[in-house]
N, C-alpha and C positions, 0 to 999 in steps of 0.2 A: 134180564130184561134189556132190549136193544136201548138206547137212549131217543128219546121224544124227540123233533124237531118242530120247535115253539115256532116258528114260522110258518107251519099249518096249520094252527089255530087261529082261531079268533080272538079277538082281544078280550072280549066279556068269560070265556072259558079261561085264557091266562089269569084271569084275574081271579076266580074263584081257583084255580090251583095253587096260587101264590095264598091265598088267603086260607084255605083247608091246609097247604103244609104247613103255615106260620101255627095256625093256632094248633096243630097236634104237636109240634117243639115247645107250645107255650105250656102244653099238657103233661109235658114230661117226656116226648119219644126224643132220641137223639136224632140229631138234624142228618145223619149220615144213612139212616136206616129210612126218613121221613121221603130223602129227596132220592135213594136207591129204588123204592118203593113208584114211586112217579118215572122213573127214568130222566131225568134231569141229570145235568154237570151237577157234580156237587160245589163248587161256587156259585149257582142259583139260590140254595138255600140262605147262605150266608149273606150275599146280597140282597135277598127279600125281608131277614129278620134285621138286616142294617138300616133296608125302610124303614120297616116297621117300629123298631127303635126311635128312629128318631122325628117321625111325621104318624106314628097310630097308624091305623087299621085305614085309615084313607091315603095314607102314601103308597096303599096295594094295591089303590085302585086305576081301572084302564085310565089313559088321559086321550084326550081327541088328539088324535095325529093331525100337523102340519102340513102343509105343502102340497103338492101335484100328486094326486094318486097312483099308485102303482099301475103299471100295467098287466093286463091279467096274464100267465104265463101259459097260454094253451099248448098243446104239440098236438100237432096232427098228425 
């Protein structure tokens, strides 16, 4: 499977991916098969259950971004 590019998503879908792979690793799957499965780096995984570790199931969740909004990237 190619790997995802988290940069086309939405934050609210990041957030429920981060959160379905945490708790199928918290189930018993190995975190290599969990985040092979989604197409992610596999340092996403380990990074998500680092949150989670140490801030629960709300360090998984999206936060409001700061600053000047992006510009939207059209091509014509």
């Amino acid at each position: 499977m190619p790997r995802q590019d988290a940069r086309e998503l939405d934050h609210k879908t990041l957030e429920e991916i981060r959160i379905r792979a945490v708790g199928q690793v918290q189930s018993g799957e190995s975190p290599e098969a969990v985040i092979k499965a989604l197409g992610f780096s596999r340092s996403c995984i380990y990074t998500w259950l680092a949150l989670y570790r140490s801030g629960g199931w709300g360090a998984l969740k999206a936060r409001v971004l700061k600053g000047r909004p992006m510009k939207s990237r059209r091509r014509n």
